[in-house]
C-alpha positions in Angstrom: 58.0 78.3 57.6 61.0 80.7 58.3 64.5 79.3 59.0 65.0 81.7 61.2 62.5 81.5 63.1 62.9 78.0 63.4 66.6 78.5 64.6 65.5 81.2 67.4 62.4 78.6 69.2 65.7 76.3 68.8 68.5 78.3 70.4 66.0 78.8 73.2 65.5 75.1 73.5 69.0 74.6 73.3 70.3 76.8 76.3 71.0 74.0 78.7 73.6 72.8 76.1 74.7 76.2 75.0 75.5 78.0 78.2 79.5 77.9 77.7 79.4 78.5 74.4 79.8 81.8 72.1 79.5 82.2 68.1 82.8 81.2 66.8 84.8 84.2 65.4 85.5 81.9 62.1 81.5 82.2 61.6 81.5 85.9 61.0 79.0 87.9 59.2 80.7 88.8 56.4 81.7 85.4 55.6 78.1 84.5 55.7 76.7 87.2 53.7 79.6 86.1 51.1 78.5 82.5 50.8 74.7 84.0 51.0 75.2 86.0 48.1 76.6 83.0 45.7 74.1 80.7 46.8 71.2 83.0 45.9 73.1 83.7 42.3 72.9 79.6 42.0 69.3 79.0 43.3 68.0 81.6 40.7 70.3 81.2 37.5 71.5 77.9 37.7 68.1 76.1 39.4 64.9 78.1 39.0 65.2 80.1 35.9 66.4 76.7 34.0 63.4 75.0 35.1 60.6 77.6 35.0 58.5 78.4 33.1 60.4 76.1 30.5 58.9 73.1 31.7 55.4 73.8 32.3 53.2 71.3 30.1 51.0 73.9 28.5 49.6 71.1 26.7 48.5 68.1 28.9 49.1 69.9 32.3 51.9 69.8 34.8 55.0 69.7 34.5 57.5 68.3 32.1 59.5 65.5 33.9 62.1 64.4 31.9 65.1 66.5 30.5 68.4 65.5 29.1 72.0 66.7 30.7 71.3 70.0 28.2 68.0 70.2 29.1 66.1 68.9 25.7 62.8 67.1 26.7 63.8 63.1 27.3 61.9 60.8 25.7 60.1 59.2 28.5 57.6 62.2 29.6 55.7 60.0 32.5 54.3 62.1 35.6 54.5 60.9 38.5 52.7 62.3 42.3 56.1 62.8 43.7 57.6 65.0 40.9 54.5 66.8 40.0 53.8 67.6 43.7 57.5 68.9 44.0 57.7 71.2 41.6 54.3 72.3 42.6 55.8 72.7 46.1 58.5 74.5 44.7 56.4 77.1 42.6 54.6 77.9 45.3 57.5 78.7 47.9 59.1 80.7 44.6 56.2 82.6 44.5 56.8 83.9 47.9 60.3 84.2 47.9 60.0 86.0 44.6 56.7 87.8 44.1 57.9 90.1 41.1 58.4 86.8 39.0 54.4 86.4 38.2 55.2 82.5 36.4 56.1 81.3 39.8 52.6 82.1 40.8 51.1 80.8 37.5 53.3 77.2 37.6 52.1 77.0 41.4 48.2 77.4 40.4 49.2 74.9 37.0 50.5 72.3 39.1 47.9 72.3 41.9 45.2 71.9 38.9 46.7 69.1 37.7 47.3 67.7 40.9 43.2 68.0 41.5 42.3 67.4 38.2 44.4 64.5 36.4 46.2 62.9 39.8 43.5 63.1 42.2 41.4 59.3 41.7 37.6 60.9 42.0 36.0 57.7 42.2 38.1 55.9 45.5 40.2 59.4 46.3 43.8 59.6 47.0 46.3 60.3 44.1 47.3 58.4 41.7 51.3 57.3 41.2 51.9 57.4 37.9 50.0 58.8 34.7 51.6 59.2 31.4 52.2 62.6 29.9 48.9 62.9 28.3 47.2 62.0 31.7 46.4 58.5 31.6 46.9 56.4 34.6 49.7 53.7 34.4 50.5 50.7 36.8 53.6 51.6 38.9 54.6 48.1 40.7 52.3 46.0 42.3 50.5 49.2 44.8 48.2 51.5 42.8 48.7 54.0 45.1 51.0 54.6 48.4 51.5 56.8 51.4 54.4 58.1 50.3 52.9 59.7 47.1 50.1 61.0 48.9 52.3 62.9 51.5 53.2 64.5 48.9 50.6 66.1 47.4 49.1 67.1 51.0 52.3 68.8 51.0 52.3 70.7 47.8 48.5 71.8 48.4 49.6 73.0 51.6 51.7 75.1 50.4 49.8 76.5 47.5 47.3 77.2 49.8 49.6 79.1 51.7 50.8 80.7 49.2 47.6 82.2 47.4 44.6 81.5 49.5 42.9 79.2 47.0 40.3 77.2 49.4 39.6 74.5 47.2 43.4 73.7 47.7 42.9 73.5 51.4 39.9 71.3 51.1 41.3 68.8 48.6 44.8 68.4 51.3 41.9 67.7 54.1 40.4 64.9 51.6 44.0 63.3 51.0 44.4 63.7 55.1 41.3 62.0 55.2 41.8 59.3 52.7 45.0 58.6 54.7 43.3 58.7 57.8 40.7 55.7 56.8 43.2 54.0 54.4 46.7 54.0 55.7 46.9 54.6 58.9 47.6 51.9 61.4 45.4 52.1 64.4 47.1 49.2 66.2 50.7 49.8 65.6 50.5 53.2 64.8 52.0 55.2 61.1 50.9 54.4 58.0 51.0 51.3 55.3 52.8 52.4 52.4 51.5 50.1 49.8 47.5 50.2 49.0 44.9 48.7 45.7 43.2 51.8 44.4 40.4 51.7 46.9 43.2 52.3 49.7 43.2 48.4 50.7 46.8 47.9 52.0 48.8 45.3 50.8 49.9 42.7 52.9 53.0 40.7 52.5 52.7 36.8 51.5 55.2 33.9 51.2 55.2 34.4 47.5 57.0 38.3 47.4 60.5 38.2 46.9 62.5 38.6 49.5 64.6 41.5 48.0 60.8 43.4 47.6 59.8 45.8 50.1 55.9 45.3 49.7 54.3 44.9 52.3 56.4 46.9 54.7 56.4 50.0 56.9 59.4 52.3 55.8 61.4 55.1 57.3 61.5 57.1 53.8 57.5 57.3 53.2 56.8 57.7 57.8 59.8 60.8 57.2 57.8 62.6 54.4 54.1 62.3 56.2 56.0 64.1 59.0 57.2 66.4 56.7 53.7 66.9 54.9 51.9 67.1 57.9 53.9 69.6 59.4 53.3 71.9 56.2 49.8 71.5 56.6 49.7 72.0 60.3 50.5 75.4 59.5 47.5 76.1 57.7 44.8 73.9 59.5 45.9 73.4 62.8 43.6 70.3 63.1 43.5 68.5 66.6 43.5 65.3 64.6 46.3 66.1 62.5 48.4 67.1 65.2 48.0 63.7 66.8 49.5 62.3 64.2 52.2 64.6 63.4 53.1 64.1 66.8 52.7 60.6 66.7 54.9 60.4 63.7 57.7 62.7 65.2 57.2 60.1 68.0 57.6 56.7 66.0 60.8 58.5 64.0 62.9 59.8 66.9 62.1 56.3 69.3 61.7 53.3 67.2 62.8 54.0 63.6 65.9 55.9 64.6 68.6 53.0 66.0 70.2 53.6 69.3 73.4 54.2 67.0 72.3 57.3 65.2 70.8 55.9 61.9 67.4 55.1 60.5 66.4 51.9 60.3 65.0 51.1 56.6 61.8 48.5 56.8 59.8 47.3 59.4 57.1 44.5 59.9 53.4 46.3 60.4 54.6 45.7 64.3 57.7 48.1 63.5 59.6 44.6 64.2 63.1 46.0 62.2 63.6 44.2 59.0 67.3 43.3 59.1 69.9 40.8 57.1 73.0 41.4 59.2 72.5 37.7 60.1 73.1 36.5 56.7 76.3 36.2 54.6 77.9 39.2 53.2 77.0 38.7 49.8 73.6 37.9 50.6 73.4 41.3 52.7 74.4 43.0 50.0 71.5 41.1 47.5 69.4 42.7 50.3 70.9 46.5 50.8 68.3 47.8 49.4 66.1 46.8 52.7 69.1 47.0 55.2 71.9 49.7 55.0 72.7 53.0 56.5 71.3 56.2 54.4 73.2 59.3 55.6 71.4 61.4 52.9 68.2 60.0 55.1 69.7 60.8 58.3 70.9 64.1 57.8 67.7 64.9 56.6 65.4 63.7 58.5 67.4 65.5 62.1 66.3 68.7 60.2 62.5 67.0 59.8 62.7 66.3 63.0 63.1 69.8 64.5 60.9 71.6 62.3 57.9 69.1 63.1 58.7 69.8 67.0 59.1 73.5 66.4 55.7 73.6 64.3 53.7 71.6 67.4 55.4 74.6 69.5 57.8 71.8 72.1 60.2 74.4 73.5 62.1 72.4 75.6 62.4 69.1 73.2 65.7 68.6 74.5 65.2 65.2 73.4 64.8 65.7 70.1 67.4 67.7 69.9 69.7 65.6 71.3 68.8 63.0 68.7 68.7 64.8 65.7 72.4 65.9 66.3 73.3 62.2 67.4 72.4 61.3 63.6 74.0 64.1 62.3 77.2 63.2 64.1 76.8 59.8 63.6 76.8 60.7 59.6 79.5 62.8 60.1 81.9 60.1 62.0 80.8 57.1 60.0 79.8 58.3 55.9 81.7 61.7 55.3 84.4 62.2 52.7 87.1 63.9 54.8 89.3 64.8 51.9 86.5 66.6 49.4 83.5 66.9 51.1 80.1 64.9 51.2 78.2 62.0 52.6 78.9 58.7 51.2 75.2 57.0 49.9 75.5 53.7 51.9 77.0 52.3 54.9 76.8 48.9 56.8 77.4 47.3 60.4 78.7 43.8 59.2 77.9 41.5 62.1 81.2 41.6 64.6 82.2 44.7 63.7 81.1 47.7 65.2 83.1 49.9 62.7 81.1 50.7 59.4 82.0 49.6 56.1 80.9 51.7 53.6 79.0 49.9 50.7 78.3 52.5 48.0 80.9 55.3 47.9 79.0 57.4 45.5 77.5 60.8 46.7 73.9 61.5 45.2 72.8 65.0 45.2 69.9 65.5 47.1 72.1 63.8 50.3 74.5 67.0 49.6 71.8 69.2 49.3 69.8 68.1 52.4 73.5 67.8 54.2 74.2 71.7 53.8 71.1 72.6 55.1 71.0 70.3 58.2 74.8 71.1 59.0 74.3 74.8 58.9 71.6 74.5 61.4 74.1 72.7 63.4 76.4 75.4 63.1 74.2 77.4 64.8 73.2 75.9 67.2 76.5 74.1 68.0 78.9 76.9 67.0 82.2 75.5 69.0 81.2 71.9 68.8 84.0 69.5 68.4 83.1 68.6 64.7 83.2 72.3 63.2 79.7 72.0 61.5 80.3 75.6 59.4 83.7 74.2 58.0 81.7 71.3 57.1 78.8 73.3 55.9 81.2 75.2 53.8 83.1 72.3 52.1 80.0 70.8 51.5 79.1 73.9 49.2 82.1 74.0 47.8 81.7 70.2 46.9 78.1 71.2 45.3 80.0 73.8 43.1 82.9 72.1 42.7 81.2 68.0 41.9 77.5 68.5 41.5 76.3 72.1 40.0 76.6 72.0 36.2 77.7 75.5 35.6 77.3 75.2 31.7 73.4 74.0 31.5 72.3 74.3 34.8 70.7 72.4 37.6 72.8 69.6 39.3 73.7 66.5 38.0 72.5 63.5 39.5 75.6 62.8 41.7 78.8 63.7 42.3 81.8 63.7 39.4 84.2 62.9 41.7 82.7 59.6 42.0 80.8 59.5 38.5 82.0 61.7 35.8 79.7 59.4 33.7 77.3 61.6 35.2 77.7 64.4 33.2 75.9 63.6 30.8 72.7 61.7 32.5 68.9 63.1 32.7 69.1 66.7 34.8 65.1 65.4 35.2 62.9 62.6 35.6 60.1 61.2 37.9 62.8 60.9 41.2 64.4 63.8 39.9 63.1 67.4 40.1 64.2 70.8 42.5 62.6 70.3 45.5 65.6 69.0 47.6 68.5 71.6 46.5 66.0 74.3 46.6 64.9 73.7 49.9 68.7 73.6 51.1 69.5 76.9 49.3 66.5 79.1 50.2 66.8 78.0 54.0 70.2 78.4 53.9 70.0 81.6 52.2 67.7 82.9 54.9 69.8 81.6 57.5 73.3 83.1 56.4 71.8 86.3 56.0 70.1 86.1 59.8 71.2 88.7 62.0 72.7 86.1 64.7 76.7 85.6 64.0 
């Protein structure tokens, strides 16, 4: 889908709130054309052209996961769903934006073979979590496979499909729908059980799971990607099924899993009864922040998920999501932004009695910068006199990716910011959580949008 014509169904939405506004004079064309023009220079030399075709796996298939700082292959060379779906993902949308480069279109067709071929589990469906680099499939945890995986590859087949037309693409995204559909999905509660055995049983929680263990739960980050994967395939098999449960899924994150306060609320129960510490002591919160904390990399994001699922169902007067997607921005904004340099914090937490955040994990991982400029500049547009200057944030944020986070010497972007960890510097560039699809996402969209005729 098109930034801009995402922003335009937008800006229509968004007259009621827009009425005594006017594009700021700050926001001026040639200023975005200028920023435009660097991030494009970055996206191809500093991203794609140090990833592709290098790490195609001419050998075994897919995609090479593991690089050092300099880009040498690491040692560890498992695949897993996520990455190989990603970069799959990433081909594909190369391909398009990029037609004359012909090994975007060859990595796109590479990975969705692999994905079919080596990921895809023939004899219970769904895909596979982890294989090693030769193809062999690995344990990964107590689940064999999970919803968050599978999101995944629907939404790297849907846009291969998209991209070159290849039906058997298309059918093999229906299957994972599918295999979702009689698997995962909760027809009581509604969303989707992340955890499964290989046949697609869920996995229940029992006395004996730790307590720090999500198994077992329902979770904002793998209910955020379905929306995001069945939005990409909506526009290619506009389903009456699968719109239900986009729908439903834009429903369940705007209503319950969003708090009243502006954040995302982590784990749930199968009833989407919150799963929350705040109760407990402070250091046994903190034993427990990977269940209960504030993600404003997740919230920034998912306002942006958000409004592209409700512009693909075509709501064009979803005031309300609207409204909520820029209450979480601005609740990021307020509560986990580094005023001085630029960049959202990675964790936050409402002790009990104080209604102030603390923040619990000052570091500033990349893809929350990433995701941030994209979401901030849609703001900008849509909010161009607002209070909280979302361009001048949008703007320092960039400069913070060039400045903390772009590694102008090897390429790609390290795995968090050096103004936090210069350690960083020199950790893997990849590995299986670690690939291009956030920061390309945020600089093609934001790319397109800079360069839109609308400021």
């Amino acid at each position: 889908m098109k930034y801009t014509s995402l922003f335009l169904s937008l800006f229509l939405q968004h007259v009621v709130y827009a009425q005594q506004q006017t594009f700021s004079a700050k926001n001026n064309k040639a200023e975005r054309l200028q920023i435009a023009a660097a991030m494009e220079n970055s996206l191809q030399k500093e991203l794609l052209n140090v990833w592709y075709p290098r790490s195609l796996d001419t050998t075994y298939g897919g995609f090479v996961s593991s690089y050092t700082y300099d880009f040498k292959p690491a040692a560890n060379q498992d695949k897993m769903i996520v990455t190989q779906a990603r970069h799959t993902w990433v081909n594909a949308n190369a391909a398009e934006l990029y037609p004359s480069h012909a090994y975007y279109t060859i990595g796109a067709k590479h990975g969705f073979l692999f994905l079919k071929d080596v990921m895809w589990d023939r004899t219970y469906g769904g895909f596979y979590t982890l294989v090693d680099q030769k193809g062999n499939v690995k344990n990964y945890g107590f689940a064999e496979k999970e919803a968050y995986g599978n999101a995944f590859g629907i939404y790297a087949l849907a846009a291969y499909y998209k991209t070159s037309g290849d039906t058997a693409a298309l059918s093999l995204a229906k299957q994972a729908f599918a295999w979702l559909e009689e698997h995962s999905h909760d027809p009581l509660y509604k969303g989707y059980f992340q955890h499964m055995q290989r046949d697609g049983t869920p996995l229940k929680r029992s006395a004996d799971i730790p307590s720090t263990s999500d198994l077992g739960y329902k979770d904002q980050n793998s209910s955020i990607h379905l929306l995001e994967a069945f939005t990409e395939l909506y526009q290619v098999w506009p389903d009456p099924l699968l719109r239900e449960r986009l729908n439903e899924m834009l429903l369940l994150i705007r209503d319950t899993i969003t708090s009243p306060k502006g954040n995302l609320i982590l784990f749930f129960q199968p009833d989407w009864t919150p799963v929350s510490f705040s109760n407990l002591n402070r250091e046994d919160i903190l034993k427990h922040r990977q269940l209960d904390h504030v993600s404003f990399g997740h919230d920034v994001e998912t306002a942006w998920l958000m409004l592209e699922s409700s512009h693909m169902l075509g709501y064009k007067n979803d005031s309300t999501t609207l409204r909520k997607a820029k209450h979480m921005v601005d609740h990021a904004l307020h509560n986990g932004w580094d005023s001085t340099v630029g960049g959202f914090y990675d964790e936050g937490y409402y002790f009990k009695g104080n209604n102030t955040i603390t923040i619990i994990k000052n570091t500033k991982n990349w893809w929350s910068q990433a995701e941030g400029m994209n979401t901030l500049l849609l703001m900008a547009d849509l909010f161009p006199n607002d209070p909280l200057h979302y361009f001048n944030k949008f703007k320092q944020l960039w400069n913070y990716a060039q400045t903390y986070l772009i590694d102008h010497e090897y390429g790609d972007w390290y795995e968090s910011g050096l103004d936090k960890q210069p350690q960083l510097r020199k950790s893997l560039k990849g590995h299986i959580w670690k690939a291009t699809y956030h920061h390309f996402r945020s600089l093609s969209n934001c790319i397109s949008a800079l360069r839109s005729n609308r400021s």
